[in-house]
TORPA-879781 format. One line per 8 residues: number of its first residue (from 1); their letters; for each residue y negated, z negated, x of N, C-alpha, C. Coordinates in Angstrom, 1 decimal, padded with zeros to 4 digits. Last residue first. Layout:
NUM = a = Y,Z,X,Y,Z,X,Y,Z,X  ...
***
This chain:
173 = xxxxxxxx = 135.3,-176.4,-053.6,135.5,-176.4,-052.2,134.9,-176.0,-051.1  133.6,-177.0,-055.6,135.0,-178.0,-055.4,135.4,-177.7,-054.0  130.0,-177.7,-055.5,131.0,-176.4,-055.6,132.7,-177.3,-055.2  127.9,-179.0,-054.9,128.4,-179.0,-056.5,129.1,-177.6,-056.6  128.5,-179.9,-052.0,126.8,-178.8,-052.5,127.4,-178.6,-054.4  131.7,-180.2,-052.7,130.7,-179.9,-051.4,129.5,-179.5,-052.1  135.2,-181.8,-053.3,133.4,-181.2,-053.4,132.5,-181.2,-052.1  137.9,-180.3,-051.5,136.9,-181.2,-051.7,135.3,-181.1,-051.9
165 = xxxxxxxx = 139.8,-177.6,-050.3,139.5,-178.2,-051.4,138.8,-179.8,-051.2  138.5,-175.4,-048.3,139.3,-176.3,-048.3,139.1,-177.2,-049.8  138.5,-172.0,-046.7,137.7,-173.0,-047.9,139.4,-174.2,-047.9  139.6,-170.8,-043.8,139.8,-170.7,-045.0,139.1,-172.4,-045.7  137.4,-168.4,-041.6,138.2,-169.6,-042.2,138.6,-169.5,-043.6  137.0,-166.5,-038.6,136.7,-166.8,-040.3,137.2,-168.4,-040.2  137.3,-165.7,-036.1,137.6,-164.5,-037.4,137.3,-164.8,-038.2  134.6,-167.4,-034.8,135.9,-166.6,-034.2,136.0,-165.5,-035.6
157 = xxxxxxxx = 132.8,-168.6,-035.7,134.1,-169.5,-036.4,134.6,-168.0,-036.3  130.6,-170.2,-033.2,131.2,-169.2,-034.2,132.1,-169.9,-034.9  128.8,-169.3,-030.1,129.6,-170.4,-030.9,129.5,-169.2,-032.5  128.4,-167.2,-028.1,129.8,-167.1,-028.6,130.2,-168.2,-029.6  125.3,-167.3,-027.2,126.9,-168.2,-026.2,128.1,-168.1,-027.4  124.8,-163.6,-027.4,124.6,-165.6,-027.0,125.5,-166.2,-026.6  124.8,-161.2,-026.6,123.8,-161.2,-025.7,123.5,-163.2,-026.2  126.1,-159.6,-028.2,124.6,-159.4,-028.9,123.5,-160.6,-027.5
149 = xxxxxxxx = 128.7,-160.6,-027.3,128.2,-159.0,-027.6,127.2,-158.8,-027.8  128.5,-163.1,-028.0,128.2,-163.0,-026.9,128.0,-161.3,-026.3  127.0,-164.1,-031.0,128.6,-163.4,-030.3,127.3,-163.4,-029.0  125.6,-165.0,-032.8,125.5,-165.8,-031.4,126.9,-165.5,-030.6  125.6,-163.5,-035.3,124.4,-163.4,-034.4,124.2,-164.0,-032.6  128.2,-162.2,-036.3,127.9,-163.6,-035.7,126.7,-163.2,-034.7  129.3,-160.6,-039.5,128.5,-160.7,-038.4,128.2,-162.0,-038.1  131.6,-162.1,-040.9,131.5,-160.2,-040.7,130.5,-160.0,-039.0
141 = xxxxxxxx = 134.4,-164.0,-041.1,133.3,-163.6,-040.3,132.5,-162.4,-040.4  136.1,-164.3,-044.1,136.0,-163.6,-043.1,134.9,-163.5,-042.0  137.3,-166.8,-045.8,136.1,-166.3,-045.7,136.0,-165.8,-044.3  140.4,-167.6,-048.2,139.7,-167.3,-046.9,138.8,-166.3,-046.8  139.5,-169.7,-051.0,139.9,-168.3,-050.4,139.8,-168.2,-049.1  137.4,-170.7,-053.6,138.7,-171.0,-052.9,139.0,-169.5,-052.2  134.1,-170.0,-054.4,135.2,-169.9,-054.8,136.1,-170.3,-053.6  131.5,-170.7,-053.0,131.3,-169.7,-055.1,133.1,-169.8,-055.2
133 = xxxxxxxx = 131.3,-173.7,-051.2,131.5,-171.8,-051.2,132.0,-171.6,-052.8  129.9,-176.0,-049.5,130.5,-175.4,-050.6,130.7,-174.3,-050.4  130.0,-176.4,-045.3,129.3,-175.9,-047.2,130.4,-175.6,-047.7  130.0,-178.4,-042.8,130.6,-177.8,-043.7,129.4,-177.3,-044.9  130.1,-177.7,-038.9,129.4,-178.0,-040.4,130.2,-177.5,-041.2  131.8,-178.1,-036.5,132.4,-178.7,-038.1,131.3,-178.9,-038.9  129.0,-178.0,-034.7,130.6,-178.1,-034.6,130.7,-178.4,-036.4  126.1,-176.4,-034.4,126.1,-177.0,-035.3,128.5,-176.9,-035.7
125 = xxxxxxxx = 124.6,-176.4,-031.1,125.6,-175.6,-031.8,126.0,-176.8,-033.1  121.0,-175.7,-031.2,121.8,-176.8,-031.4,123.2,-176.2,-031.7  118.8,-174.1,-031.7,119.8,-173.4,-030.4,120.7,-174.8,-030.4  118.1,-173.5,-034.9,117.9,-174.4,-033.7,118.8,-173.7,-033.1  118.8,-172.3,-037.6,117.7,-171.9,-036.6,117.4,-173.1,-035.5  121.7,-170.9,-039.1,121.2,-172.2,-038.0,120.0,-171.5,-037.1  122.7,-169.8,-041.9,122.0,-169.8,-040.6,121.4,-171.0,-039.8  125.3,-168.1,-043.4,124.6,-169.7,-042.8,124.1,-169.4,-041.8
117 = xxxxxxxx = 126.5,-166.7,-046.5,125.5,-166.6,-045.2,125.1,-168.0,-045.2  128.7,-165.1,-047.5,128.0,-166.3,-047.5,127.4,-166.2,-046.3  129.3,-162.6,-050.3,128.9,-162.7,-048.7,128.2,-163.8,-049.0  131.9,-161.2,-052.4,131.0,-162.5,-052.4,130.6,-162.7,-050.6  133.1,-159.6,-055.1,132.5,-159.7,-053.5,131.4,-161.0,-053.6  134.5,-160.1,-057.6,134.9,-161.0,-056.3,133.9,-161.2,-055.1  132.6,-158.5,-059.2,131.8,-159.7,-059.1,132.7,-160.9,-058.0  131.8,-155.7,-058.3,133.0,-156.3,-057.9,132.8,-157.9,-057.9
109 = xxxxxxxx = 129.5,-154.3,-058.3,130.9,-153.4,-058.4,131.6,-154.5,-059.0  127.4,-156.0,-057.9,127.8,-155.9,-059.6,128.8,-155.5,-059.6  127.4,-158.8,-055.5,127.3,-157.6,-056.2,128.1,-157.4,-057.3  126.2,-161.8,-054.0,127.0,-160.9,-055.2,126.5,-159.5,-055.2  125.4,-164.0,-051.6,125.1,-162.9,-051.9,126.2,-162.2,-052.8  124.8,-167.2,-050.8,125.8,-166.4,-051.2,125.3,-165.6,-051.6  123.2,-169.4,-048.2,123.5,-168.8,-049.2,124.9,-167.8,-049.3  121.9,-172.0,-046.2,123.1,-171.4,-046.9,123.0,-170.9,-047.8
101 = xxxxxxxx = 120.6,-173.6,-043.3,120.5,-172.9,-044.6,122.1,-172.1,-044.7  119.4,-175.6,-041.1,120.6,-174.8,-041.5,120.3,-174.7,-043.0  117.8,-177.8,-039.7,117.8,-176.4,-039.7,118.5,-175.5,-040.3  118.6,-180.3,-039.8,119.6,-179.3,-039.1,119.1,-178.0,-039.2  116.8,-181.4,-041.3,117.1,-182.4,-040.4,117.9,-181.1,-039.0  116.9,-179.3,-043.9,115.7,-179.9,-042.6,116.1,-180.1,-041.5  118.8,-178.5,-045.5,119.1,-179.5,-044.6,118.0,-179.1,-043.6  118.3,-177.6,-048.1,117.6,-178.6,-048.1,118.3,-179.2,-046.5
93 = xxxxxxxx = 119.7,-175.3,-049.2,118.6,-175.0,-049.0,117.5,-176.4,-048.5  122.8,-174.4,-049.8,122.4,-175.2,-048.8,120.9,-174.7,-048.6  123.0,-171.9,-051.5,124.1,-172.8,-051.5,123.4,-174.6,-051.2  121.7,-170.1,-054.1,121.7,-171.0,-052.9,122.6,-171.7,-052.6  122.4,-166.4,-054.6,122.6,-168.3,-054.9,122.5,-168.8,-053.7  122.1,-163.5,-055.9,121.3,-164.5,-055.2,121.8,-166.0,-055.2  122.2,-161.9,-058.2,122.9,-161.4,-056.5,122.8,-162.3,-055.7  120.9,-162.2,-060.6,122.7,-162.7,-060.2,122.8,-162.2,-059.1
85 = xxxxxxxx = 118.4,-161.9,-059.8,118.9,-163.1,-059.6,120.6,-163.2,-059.5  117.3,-158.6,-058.4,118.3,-159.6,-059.7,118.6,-160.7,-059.0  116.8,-157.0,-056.6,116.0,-157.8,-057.5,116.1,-158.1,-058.3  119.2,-156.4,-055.2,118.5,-157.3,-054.7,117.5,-157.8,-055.4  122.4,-156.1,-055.6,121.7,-156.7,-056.7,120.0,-157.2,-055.7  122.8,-154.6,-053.5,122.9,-153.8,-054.9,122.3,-154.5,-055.7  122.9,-155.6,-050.7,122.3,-154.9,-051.3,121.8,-154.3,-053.1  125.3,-157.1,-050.4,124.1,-157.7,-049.5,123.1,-156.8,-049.8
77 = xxxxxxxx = 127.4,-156.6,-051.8,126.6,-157.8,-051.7,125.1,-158.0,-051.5  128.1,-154.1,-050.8,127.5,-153.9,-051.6,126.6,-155.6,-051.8  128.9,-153.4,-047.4,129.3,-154.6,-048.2,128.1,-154.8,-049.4  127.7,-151.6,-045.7,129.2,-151.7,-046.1,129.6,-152.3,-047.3  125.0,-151.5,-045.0,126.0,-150.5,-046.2,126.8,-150.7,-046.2  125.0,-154.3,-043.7,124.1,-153.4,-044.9,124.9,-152.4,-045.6  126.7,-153.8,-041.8,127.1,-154.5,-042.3,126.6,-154.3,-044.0  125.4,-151.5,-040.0,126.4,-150.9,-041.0,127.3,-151.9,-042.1
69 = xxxxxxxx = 122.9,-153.3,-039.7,123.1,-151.9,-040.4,124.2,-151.3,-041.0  124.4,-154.8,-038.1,123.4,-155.3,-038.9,123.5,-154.5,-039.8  125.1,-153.1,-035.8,125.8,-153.7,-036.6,125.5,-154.6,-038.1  122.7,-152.6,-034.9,123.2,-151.4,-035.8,124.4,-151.8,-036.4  121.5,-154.9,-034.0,120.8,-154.2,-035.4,121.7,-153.3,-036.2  122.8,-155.6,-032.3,123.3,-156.4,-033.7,122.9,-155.6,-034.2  122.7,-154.0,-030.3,123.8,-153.9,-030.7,124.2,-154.4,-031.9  119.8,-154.4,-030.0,119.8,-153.6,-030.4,121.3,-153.2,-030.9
61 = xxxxxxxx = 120.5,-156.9,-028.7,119.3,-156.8,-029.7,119.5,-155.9,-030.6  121.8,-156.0,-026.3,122.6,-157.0,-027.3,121.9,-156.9,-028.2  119.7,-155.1,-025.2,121.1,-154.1,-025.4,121.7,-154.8,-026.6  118.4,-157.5,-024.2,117.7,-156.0,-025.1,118.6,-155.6,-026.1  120.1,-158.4,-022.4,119.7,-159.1,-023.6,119.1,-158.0,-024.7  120.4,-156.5,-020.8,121.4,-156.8,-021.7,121.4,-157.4,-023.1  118.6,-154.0,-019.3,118.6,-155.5,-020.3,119.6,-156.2,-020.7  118.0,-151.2,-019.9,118.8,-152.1,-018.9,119.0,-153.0,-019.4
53 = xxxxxxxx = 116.0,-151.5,-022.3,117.5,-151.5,-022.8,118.4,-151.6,-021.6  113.7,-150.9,-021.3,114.2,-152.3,-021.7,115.9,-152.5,-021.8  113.2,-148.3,-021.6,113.6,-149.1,-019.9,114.4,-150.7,-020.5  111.7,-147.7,-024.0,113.0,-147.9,-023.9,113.4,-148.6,-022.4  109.3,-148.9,-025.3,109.7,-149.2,-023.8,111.0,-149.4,-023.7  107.7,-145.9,-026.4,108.6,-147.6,-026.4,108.9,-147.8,-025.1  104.8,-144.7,-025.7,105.7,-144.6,-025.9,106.3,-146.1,-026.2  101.2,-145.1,-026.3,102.6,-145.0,-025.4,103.7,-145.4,-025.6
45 = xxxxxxxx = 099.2,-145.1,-028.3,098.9,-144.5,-027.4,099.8,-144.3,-026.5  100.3,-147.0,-030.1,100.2,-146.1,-030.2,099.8,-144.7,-029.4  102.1,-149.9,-029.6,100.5,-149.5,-029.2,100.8,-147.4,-029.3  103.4,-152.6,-030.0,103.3,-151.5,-029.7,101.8,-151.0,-030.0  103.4,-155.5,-027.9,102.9,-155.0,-029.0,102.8,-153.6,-029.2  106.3,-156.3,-025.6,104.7,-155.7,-025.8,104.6,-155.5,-027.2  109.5,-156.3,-026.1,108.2,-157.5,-025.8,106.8,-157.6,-025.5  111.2,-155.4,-027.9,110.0,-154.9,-027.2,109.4,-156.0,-027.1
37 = xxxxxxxx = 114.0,-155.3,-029.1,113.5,-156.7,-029.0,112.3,-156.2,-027.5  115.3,-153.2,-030.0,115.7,-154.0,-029.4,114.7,-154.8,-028.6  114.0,-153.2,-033.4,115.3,-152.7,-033.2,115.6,-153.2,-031.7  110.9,-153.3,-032.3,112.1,-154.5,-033.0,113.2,-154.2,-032.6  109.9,-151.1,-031.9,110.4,-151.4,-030.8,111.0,-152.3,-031.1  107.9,-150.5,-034.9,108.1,-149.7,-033.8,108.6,-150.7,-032.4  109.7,-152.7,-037.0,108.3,-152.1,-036.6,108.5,-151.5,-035.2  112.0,-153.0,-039.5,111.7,-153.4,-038.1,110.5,-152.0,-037.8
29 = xxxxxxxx = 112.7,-154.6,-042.8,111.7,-154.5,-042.0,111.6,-154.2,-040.5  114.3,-154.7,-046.0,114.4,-154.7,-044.5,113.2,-154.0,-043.8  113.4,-155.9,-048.5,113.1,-154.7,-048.4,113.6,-155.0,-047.0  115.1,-158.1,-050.4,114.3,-157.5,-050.0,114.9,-156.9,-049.3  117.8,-161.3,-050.0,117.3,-160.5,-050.4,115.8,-159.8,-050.1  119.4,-161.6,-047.1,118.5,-162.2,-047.5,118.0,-160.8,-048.4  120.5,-160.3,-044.2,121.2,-160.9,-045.6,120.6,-161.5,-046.5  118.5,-159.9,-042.9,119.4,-158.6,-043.4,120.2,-158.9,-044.6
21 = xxxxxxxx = 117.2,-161.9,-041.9,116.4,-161.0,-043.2,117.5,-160.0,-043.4  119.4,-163.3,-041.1,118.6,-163.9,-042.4,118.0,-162.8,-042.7  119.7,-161.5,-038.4,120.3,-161.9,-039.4,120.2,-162.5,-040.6  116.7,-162.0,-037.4,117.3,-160.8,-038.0,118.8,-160.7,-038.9  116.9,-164.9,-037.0,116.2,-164.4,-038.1,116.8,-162.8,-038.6  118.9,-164.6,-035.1,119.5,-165.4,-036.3,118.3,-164.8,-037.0  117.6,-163.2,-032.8,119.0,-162.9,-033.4,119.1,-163.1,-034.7  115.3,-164.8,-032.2,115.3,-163.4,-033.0,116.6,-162.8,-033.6
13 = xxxxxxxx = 116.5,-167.1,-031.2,115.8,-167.2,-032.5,115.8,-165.8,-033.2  117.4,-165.7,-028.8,118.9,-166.1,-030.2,117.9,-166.9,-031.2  115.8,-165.0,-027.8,116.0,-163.7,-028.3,117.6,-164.5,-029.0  114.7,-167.9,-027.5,113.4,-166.4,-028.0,114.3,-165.1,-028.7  116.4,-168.8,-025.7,116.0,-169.5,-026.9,114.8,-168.0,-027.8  116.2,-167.4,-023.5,117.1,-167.4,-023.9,117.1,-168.0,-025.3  113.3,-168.0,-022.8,113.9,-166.8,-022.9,115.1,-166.4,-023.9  112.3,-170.9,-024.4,112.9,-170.2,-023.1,112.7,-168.7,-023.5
5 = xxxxx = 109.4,-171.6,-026.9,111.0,-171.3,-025.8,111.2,-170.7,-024.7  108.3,-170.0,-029.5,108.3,-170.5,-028.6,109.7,-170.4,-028.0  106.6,-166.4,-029.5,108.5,-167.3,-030.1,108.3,-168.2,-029.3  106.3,-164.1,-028.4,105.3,-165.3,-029.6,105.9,-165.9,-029.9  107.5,-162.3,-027.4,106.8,-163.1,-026.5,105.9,-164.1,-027.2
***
C-alpha cells in the first residue's frame, strides 16, 4: 500500500523487485505476509491475512515466490558465489532513461552456468531491448515476473532466445 500507482502497477512493481532481490546478490528477505503481498503492516497481535489469497493478484504473489524459491536452489548461479565478486557482473547498469538493468550471475561448479537477469522497473513493455550477454548460445527464460501466472500482462521472451552476433555493453553478442 506504499508503492505509488494503480493497483495493478503496485503488485508488478512488487513482482519485478522480488525478482531483483532473488537474483541479486545477498541474504533474501520476506517479513511476516511478503510472501503474498499483505497489504497491512503486520502486527503481532493477529494473525496474516491469509483471506487474501482469494485474490488472484495475491495468489500470483505468492506463486512467484515459491517459484522464486525453487529457482534459488536450482540454479547454483544465483547462490554459491554470493560474497565473491566472480559471481557478480554488470551487464547494463546505466539505462535511467528505461529503467532497465542487467546483470549476470556465475557459479563455481560450472563456470558455463551463467543466469542473466533484466529488469525493467517501469510498467512500460520494453519490445526488442537488447543486452550483451558473458557468451554466444541460447538463453532460456527461467522466471518471468510479468507471466500472467503471477497475476501480469504476459510481456516476455516466451521460452528464451538465442544471442546474436554484434557488439553490445563491450560483449560481441
Amino acid at each position: 500500500g506504499k508503492m505509488p500507482g494503480d493497483r495493478w502497477q503496485r503488485f508488478a512493481n512488487l513482482r519485478a523487485y522480488y525478482g531483483f532481490m532473488y537474483a541479486h546478490p545477498g541474504k533474501k528477505l520476506l517479513f511476516m505476509g511478503g510472501e503474498f503481498a499483505q497489504t497491512s503492516e503486520w502486527n503481532h497481535d493477529r494473525g496474516l491475512d491469509w483471506t487474501l489469497l482469494d485474490d488472484p493478484m495475491h495468489r500470483g504473489v505468492q506463486s512467484l515466490i515459491r517459484d522464486l524459491n525453487a529457482a534459488y536452489r536450482r540454479y547454483p548461479a544465483l547462490h554459491q558465489l554470493d560474497g565473491d565478486p566472480a559471481g557478480f557482473e554488470w551487464i547494463d547498469h546505466a539505462d535511467h532513461d528505461r529503467s532497465v538493468i542487467a546483470f549476470a550471475r556465475r557459479a563455481v561448479v560450472s563456470k558455463a552456468e551463467i543466469v542473466v537477469v533484466v529488469c525493467n522497473f517501469t510498467p512500460v513493455p520494453r519490445e526488442d531491448y537488447r543486452i550483451g550477454v558473458p557468451r554466444a548460445g541460447y538463453y532460456r527464460e527461467i522466471v518471468n515476473t510479468d507471466s500472467s501466472f503471477y497475476g501480469g500482462s504476459n510481456s516476455g521472451n516466451g521460452s528464451g532466445g538465442a544471442s546474436e552476433p554484434g557488439p553490445m555493453h563491450g560483449r560481441p553478442d
